[in-house]
Steps between C-alpha positions, in 0.01 A plus 500: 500500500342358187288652275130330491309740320492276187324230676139452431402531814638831585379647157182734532146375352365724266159428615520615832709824455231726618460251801513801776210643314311197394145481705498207713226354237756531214809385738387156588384409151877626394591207781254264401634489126843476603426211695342306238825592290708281801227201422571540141897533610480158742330313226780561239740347667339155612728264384746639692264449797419142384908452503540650869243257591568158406853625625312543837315184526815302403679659804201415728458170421885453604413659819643840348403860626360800319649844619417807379762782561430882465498824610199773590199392359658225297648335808147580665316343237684176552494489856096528463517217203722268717243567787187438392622126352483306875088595596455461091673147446592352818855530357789510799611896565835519354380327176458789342686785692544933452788705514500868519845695488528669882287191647160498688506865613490587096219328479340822635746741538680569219901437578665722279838395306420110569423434124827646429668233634572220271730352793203497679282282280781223482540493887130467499501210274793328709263517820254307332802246376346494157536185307462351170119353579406903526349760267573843626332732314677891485218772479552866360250639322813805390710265406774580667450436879928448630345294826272235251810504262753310745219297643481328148840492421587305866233314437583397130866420689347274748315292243137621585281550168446932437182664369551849455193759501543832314246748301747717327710404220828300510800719723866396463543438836245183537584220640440113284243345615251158384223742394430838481191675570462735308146660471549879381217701650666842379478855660300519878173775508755647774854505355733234615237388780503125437303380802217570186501301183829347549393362847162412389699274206735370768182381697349333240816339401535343870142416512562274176807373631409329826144433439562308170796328696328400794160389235795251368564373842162415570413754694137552318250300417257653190581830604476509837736525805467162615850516640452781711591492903179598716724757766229793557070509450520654182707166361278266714182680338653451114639147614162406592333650228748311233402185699128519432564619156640150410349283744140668465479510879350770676737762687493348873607163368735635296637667766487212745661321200839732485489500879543133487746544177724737780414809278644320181236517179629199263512293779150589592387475178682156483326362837189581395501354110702186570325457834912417657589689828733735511848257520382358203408839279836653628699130383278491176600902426855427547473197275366756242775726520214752679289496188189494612321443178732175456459391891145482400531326155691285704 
């Protein structure tokens, strides 16, 4: 078994080595400090994230998938990414897609010796017949995750584009990707525990990732979630309330608006300042590549 003790993530944090005797006061500003360090971490490396993007985009706009592989909290992390992306951007569900080693029932139990599997990251990736208009993205905040290791090399083999995700140093055993991710958040206030710094880094990463990529799709007007699909009150209630915030209509007739727009904002937004029924904002929105801003330029 290999030695990981030089990692930076299983190295101990001299600031929390009284942790067991810290009061709980003292503990959580320990925690809060640490988690500005994975801010400081995330922001160091942004041209790598600016790379992994525009590597993204290009693989969308060719009808291309994003898929995120990992294991324990790293494969849970992209699962929840990959998840939130239909009610945020309308975008279709296996767009962007997660993959955790040992399949949904790791998602909450943990299925112990699945990341060990490197075999079982490239069968994953042949399931989802990978191509050369993806980006799959490898995740392992240690570094050296076997199951997120073949998952980038298959992929790599089948022509897909590979991001690979990592806050420890460079190991021998990684595989070549497009871009590495490298943002080194250093020793967790609990040894080796990186669900903490090194998760909140990997969540920040992801956020950047598909929110900047679906912002170049046109899935935002200003900066708001014009693109989103209405599917529950809580998204009918912030549809609505983007509606009146650009139309200046009050909240029933914004909401009678996206009822008549079939739950879709741009469209409603569309109807109302071109004064075209809903045939003709869907035609014009498709004309603008669904831009909205250049639909109503247009």
């Amino acid at each position: 078994m290999n030695d990981r003790g030089h990692l930076l993530t299983e190295q101990r944090l001299p600031e929390s080595m009284q942790l067991d005797a810290e009061p709980i006061e003292s503990a959580v500003a320990i925690m809060n400090a640490q988690d500005r360090a994975a801010v400081e971490a995330v922001e160091k490396v942004r041209a790598d994230v600016v790379r992994a993007i525009e590597l993204v985009v290009a693989a969308f706009r060719h009808g291309g998938r994003l898929i995120y592989f990992g294991a324990g909290t790293s494969g849970r992390l992209g699962v929840l990414d990959a998840s939130e992306c239909p009610p945020t951007f309308r975008s279709p569900p296996g767009m962007v897609e997660g993959v955790i080693a040992g399949g949904r029932e790791a998602m909450f139990v943990a299925q112990e010796g699945a990341e060990d599997s490197p075999e079982g990251g490239a069968r994953d990736v042949d399931e989802r017949n990978v191509g050369p208009n993806d980006v799959v993205m490898g995740i392992a905040t240690g570094g050296t995750t076997p199951y997120v290791h073949g998952a980038l090399r298959r992929a790599a083999e089948r022509g897909a584009r590979t991001l690979f995700f990592s806050c420890v140093q460079a190991v021998p055993s990684e595989p070549k990707v497009d871009v590495v991710i490298r943002p080194l958040t250093g020793p967790e206030v609990l040894t080796g525990s990186t669900r903490l710094k090194a998760g909140t880094a990997t969540k920040l990463v992801l956020n950047q990732i598909t929110t900047i990529s679906m912002v170049q799709l046109g899935k935002c007007y200003e900066n708001l979630m014009v693109d989103l699909r209405a599917t529950n009150s809580k998204l009918w209630d912030r549809g609505a309330r983007i509606i009146a915030m650009l139309t200046g209509l009050d909240r029933p007739a914004a909401m009678s608006l996206l009822e008549r727009a079939e739950g879709h904002v741009k469209v409603a937004v569309l109807m109302h300042k071109t004064g075209v029924d809903l045939p003709e904002a869907r035609a014009r929105l498709e004309r603008s590549g669904g831009f909205l801003r250049a639909a109503l330029e247009s």
